[in-house]
VOTORGU-843449 format. One record per residue: x, y, z of N, C-alpha, C, O, CB in turn. Coordinates in steps of 0.2 Angstrom, whole numbers, padded with zeros to 4 digits, always signed. Each point is the difference from the previous one (the first is absolute). Last residue first. Glycine has a CB too. Layout:
<recs>
XYZXYZXYZXYZXYZ
...
</recs>
This chain:
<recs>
+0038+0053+0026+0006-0003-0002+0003+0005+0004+0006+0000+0001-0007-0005-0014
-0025-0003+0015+0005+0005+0005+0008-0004-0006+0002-0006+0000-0011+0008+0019
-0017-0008-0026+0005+0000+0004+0003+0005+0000-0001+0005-0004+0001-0014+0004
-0020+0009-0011+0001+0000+0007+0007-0001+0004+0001+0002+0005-0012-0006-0006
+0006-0003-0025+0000+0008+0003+0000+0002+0006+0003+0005+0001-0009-0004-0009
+0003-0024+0003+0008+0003+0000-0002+0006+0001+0002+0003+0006+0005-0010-0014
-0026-0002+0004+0002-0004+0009+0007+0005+0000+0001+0005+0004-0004-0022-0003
-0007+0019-0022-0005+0005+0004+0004-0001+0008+0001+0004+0004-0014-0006-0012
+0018-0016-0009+0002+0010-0001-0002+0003+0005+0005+0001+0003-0006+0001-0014
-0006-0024+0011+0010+0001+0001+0001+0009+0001+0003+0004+0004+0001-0017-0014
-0028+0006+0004+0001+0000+0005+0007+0001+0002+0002+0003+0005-0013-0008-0005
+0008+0003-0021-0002+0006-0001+0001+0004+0010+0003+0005+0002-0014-0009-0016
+0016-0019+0002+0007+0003+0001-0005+0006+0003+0003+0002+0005+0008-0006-0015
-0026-0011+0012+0006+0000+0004+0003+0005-0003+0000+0005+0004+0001-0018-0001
-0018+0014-0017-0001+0004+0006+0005-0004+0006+0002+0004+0004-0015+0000-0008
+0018-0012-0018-0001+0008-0002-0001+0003+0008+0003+0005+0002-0010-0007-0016
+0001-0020+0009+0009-0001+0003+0003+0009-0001+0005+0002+0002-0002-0018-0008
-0028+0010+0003+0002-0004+0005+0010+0003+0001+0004+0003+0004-0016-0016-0009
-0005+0029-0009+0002-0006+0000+0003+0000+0007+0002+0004+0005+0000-0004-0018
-0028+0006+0009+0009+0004+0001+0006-0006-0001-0002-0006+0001-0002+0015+0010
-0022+0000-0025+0003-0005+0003+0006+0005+0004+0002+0005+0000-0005-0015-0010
-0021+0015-0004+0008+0001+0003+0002-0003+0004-0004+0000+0005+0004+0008-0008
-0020-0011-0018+0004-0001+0008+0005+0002+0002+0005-0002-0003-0008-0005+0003
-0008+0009-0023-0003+0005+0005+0003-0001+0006+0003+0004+0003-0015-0003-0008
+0026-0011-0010-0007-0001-0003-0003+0007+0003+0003+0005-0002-0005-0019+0002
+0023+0012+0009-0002-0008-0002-0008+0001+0000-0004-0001+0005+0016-0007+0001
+0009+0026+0003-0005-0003-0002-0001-0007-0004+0005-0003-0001-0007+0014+0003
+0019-0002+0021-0003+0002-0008-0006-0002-0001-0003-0003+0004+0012+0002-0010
+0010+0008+0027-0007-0002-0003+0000+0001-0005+0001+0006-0003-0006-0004+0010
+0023+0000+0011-0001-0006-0006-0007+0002-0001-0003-0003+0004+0011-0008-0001
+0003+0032+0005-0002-0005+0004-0002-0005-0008+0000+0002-0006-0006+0006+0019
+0018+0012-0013+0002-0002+0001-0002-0008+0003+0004-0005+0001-0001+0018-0003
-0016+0009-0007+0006-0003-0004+0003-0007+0004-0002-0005-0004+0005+0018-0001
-0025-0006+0014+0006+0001-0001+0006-0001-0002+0004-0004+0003-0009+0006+0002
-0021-0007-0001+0002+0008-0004+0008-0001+0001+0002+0006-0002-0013+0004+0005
+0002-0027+0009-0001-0002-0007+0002+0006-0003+0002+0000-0006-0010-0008+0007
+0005+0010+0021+0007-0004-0002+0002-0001-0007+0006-0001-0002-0009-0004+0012
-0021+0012+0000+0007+0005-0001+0005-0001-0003+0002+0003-0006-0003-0001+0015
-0013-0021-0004-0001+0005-0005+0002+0006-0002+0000+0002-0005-0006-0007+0007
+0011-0007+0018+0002-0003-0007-0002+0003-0006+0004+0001-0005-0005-0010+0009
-0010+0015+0015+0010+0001-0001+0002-0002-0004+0004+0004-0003-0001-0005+0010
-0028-0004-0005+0003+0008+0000+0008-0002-0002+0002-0002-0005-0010+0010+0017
+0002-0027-0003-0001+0000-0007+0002+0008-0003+0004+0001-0004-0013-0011+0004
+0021+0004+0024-0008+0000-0003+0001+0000-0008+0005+0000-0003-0011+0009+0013
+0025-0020+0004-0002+0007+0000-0005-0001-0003-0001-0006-0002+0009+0012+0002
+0009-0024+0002-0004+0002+0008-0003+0007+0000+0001+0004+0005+0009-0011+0003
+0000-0007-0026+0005+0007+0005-0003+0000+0006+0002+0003+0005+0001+0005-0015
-0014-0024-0005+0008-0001+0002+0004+0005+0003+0005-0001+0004-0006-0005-0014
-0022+0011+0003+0002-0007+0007+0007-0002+0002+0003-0001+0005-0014-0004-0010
+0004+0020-0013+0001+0003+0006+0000-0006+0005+0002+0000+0006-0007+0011-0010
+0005-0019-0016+0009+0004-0001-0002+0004+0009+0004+0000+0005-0002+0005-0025
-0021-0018+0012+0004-0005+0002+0007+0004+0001+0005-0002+0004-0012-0008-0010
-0010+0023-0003-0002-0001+0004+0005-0005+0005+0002+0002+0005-0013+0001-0011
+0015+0004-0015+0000+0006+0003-0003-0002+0008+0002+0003+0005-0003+0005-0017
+0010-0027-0003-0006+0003+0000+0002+0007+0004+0005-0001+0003-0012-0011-0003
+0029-0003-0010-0007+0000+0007-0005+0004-0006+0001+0003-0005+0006-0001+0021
+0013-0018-0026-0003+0007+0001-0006+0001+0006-0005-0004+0000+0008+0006-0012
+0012-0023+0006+0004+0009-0005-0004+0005+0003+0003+0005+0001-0001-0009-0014
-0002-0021+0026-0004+0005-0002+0004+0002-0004+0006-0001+0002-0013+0002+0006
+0006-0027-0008+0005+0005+0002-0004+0006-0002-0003+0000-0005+0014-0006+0004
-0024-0014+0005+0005+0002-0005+0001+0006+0002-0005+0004+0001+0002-0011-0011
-0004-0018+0019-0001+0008+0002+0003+0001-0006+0002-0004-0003-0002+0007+0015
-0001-0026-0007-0005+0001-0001-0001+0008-0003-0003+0001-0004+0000-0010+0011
+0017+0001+0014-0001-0004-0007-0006+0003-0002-0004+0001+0004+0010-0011-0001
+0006+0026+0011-0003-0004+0001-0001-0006-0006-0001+0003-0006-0002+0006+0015
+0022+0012-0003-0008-0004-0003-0002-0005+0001+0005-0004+0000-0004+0009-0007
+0020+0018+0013-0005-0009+0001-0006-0001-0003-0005+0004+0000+0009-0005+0011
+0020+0016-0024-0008+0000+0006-0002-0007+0002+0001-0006-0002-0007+0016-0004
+0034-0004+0004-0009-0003-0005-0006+0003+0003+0000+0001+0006+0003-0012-0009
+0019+0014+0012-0001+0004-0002-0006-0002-0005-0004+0004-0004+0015+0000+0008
-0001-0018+0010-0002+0005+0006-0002+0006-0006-0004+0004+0003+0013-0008+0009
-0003-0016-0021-0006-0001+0003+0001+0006+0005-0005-0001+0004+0004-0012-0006
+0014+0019-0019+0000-0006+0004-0006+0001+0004-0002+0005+0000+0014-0008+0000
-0002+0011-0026-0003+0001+0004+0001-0006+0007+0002-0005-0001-0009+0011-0009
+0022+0006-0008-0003-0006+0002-0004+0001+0006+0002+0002+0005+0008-0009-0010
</recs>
């Protein structure tokens, strides 16, 4: 069940994203388009295709960013 801390926010009118742009995916990380496009060779990263576009998935690059955060820790 989902709840308001874990919905996304939107604005009326908006519609929920699934997938960034390679451009909008490095905005969200705070890295260059380059990187992203690295990022995209790698098994592991949400990217697919759609037509000629590739896309990243939206809820694909959180867990992708979860993973990458956990690997740093100290158990």
């Amino acid at each position: 069940m989902a709840t308001a801390a874990t919905e996304p926010v939107r604005d009326r009118g908006t519609v929920e994203r699934f997938a960034f742009s390679p451009s909008e995916a490095a905005e969200a990380l705070g890295v260059s388009r380059p990187t992203v496009y690295q990022l995209m060779h790698r098994a592991d990263f949400p990217s697919f295709k759609v037509g000629s576009r590739t896309l990243i998935s939206a809820e694909g690059l959180r867990r992708w960013v979860e993973a990458q955060a956990g690997m740093g820790q100290c158990g």
